[in-house]
mmCIF file of the C-alpha atoms, coordinates in Angstrom:
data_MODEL
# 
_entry.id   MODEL 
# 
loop_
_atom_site.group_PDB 
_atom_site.id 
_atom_site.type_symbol 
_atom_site.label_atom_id 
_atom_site.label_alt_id 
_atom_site.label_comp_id 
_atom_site.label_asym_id 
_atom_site.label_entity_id 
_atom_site.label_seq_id 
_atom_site.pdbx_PDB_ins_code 
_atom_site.Cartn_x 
_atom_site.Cartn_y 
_atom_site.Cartn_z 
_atom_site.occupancy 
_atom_site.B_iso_or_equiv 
_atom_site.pdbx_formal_charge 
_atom_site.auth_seq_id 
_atom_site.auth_comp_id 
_atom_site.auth_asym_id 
_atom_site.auth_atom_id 
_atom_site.pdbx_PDB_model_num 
ATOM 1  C CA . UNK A 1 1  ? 24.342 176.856 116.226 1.00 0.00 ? 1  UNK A CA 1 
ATOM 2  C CA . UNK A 1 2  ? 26.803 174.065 117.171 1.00 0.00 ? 2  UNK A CA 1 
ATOM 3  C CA . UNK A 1 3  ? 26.639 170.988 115.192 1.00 0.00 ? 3  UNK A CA 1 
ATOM 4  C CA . UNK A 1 4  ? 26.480 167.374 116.443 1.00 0.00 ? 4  UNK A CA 1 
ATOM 5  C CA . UNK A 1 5  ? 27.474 163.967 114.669 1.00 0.00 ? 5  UNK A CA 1 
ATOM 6  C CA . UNK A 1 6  ? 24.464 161.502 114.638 1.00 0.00 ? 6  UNK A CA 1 
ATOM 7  C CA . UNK A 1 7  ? 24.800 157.817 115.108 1.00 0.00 ? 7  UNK A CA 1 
ATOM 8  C CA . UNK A 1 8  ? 25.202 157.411 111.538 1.00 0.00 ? 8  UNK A CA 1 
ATOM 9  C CA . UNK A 1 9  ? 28.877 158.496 112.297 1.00 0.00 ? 9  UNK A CA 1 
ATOM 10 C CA . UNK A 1 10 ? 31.284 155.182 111.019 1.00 0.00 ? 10 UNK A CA 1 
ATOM 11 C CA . UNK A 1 11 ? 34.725 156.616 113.059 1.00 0.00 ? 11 UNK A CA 1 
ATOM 12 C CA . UNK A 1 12 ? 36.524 157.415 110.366 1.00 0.00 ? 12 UNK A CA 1 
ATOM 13 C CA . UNK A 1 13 ? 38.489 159.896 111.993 1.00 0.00 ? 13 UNK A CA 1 
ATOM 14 C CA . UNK A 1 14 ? 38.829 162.240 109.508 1.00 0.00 ? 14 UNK A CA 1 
ATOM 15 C CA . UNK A 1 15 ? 36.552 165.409 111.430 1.00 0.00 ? 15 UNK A CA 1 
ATOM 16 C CA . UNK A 1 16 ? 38.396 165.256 114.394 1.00 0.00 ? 16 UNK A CA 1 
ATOM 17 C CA . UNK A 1 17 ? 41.577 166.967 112.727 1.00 0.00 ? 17 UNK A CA 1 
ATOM 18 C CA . UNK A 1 18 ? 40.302 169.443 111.129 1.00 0.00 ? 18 UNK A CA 1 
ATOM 19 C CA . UNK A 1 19 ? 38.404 171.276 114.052 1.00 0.00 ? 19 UNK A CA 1 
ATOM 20 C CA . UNK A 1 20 ? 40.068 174.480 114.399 1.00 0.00 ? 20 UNK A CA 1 
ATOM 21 C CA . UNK A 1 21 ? 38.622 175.052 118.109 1.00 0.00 ? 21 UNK A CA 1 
ATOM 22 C CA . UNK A 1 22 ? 39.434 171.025 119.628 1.00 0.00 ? 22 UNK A CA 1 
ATOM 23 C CA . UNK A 1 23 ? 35.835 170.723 119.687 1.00 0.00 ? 23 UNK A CA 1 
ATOM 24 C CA . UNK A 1 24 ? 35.468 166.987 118.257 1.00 0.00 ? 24 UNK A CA 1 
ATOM 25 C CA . UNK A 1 25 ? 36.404 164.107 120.457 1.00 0.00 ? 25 UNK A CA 1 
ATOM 26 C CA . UNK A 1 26 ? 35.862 160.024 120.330 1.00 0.00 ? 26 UNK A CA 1 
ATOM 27 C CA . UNK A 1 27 ? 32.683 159.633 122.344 1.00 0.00 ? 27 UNK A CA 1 
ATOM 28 C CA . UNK A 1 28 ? 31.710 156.057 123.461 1.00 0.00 ? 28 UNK A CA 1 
ATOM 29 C CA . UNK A 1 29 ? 30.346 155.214 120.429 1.00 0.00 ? 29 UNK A CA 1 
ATOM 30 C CA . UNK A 1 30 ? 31.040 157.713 117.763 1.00 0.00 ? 30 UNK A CA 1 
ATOM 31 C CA . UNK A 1 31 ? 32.315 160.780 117.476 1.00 0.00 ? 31 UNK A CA 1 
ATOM 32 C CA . UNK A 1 32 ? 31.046 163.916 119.456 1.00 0.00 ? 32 UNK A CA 1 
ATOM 33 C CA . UNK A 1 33 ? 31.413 167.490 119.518 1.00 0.00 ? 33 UNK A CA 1 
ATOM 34 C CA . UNK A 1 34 ? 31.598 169.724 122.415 1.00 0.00 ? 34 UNK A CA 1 
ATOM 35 C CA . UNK A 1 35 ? 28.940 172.945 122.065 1.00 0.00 ? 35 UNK A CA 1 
ATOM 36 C CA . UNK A 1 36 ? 30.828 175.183 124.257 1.00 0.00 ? 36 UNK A CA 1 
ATOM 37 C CA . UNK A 1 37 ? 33.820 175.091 121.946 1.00 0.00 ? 37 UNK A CA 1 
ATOM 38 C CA . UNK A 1 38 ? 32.315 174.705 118.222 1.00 0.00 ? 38 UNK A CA 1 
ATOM 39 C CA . UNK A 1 39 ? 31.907 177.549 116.719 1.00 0.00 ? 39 UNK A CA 1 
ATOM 40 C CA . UNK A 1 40 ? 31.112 175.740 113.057 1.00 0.00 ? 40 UNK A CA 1 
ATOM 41 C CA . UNK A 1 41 ? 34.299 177.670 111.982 1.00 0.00 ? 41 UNK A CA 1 
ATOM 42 C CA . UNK A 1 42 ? 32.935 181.066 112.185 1.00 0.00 ? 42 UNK A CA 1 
ATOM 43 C CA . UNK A 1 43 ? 35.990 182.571 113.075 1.00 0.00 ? 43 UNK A CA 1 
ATOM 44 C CA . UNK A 1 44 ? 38.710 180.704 110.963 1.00 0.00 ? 44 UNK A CA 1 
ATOM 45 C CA . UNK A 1 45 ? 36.698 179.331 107.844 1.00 0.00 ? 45 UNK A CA 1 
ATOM 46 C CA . UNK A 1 46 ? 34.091 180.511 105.712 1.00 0.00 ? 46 UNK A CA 1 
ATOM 47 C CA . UNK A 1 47 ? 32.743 176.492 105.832 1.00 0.00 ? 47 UNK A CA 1 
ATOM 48 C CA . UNK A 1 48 ? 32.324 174.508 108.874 1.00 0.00 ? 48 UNK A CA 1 
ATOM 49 C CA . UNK A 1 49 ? 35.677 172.011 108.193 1.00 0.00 ? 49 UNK A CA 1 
ATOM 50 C CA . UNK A 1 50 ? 34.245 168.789 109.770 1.00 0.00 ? 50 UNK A CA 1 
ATOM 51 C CA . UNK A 1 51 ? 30.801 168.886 107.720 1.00 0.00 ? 51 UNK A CA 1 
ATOM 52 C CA . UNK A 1 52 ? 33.095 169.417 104.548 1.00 0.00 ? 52 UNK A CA 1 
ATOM 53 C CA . UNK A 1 53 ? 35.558 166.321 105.029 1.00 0.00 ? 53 UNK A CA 1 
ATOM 54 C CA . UNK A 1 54 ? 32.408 163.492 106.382 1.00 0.00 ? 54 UNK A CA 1 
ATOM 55 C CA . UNK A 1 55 ? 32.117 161.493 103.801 1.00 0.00 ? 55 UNK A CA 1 
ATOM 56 C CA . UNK A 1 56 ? 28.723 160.374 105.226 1.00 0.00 ? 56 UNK A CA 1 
ATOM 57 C CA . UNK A 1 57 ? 27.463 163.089 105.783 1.00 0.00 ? 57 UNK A CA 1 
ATOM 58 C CA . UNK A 1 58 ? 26.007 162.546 109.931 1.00 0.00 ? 58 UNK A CA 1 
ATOM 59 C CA . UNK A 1 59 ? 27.280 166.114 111.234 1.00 0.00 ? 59 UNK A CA 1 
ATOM 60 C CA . UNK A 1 60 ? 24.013 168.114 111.567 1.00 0.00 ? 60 UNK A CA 1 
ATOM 61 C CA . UNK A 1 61 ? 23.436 171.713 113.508 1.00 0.00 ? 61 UNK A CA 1 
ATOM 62 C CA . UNK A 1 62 ? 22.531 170.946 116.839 1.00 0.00 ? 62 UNK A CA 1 
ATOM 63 C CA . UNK A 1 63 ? 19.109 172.256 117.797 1.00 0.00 ? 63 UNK A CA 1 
ATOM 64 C CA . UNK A 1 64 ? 19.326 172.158 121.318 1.00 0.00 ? 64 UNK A CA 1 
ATOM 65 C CA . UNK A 1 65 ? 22.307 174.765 120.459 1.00 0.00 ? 65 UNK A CA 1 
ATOM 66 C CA . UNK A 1 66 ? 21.291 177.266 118.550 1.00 0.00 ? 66 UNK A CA 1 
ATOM 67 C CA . UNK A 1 67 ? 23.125 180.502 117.980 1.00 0.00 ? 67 UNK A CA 1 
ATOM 68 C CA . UNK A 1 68 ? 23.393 183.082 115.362 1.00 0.00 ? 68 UNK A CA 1 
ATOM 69 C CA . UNK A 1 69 ? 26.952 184.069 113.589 1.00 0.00 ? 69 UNK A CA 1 
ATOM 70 C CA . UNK A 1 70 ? 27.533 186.689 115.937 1.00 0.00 ? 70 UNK A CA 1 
ATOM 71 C CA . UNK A 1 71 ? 27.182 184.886 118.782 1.00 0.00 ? 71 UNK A CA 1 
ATOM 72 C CA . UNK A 1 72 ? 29.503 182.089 117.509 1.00 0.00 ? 72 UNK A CA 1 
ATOM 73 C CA . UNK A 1 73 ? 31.897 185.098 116.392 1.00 0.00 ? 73 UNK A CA 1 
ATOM 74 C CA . UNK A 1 74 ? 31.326 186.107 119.991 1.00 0.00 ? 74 UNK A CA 1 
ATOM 75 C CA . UNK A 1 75 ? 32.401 182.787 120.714 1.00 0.00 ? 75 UNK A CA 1 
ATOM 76 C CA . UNK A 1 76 ? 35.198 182.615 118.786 1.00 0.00 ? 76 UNK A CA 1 
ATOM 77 C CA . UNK A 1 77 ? 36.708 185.549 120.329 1.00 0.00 ? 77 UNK A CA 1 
ATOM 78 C CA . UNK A 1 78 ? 36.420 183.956 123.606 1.00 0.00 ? 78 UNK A CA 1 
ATOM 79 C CA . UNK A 1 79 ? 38.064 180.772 122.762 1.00 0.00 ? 79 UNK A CA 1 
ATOM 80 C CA . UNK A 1 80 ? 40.964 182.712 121.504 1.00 0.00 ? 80 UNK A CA 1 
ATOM 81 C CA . UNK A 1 81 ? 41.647 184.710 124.638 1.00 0.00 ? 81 UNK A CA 1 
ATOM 82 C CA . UNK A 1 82 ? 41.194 181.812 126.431 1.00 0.00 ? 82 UNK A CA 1 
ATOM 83 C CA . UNK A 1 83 ? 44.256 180.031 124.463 1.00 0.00 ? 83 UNK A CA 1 
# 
């Protein structure tokens, strides 16, 4: 499932770094992240990176995305023979 920062999000900057896959970017009023390209770290991290370093805690999985591990391993793979 791909995660998504709620409006509780204060733009601290501090997710947007440590995305492995580019997925986080400054939306118009907070922070977003793009579904086709988080994977919640499956693929580089046992922890999804951006839910570990929020320090208030607004990035949530994303309902509307749901996936199991193998499809965001699936998804993984495809990122990387995309780069």
């Amino acid at each position: 499932m791909a995660l998504l920062i709620t409006d509780e999000c204060i733009n601290c900057d501090v997710c947007e770094p440590e995305c492995p896959n580019d997925a986080i970017s400054q939306g118009e009023d907070v922070y977003v992240i793009a579904p086709d390209k988080c994977t919640e770290c499956v693929g580089h991290f046992d922890a999804s990176q951006c839910v570990e370093v929020c320090p208030v805690d607004c990035i949530l999985p994303d309902p509307a995305h749901a996936e199991s591990r193998e499809q965001l391993l699936a998804k993984f793979e495809k990122i990387g023979a995309l780069a």
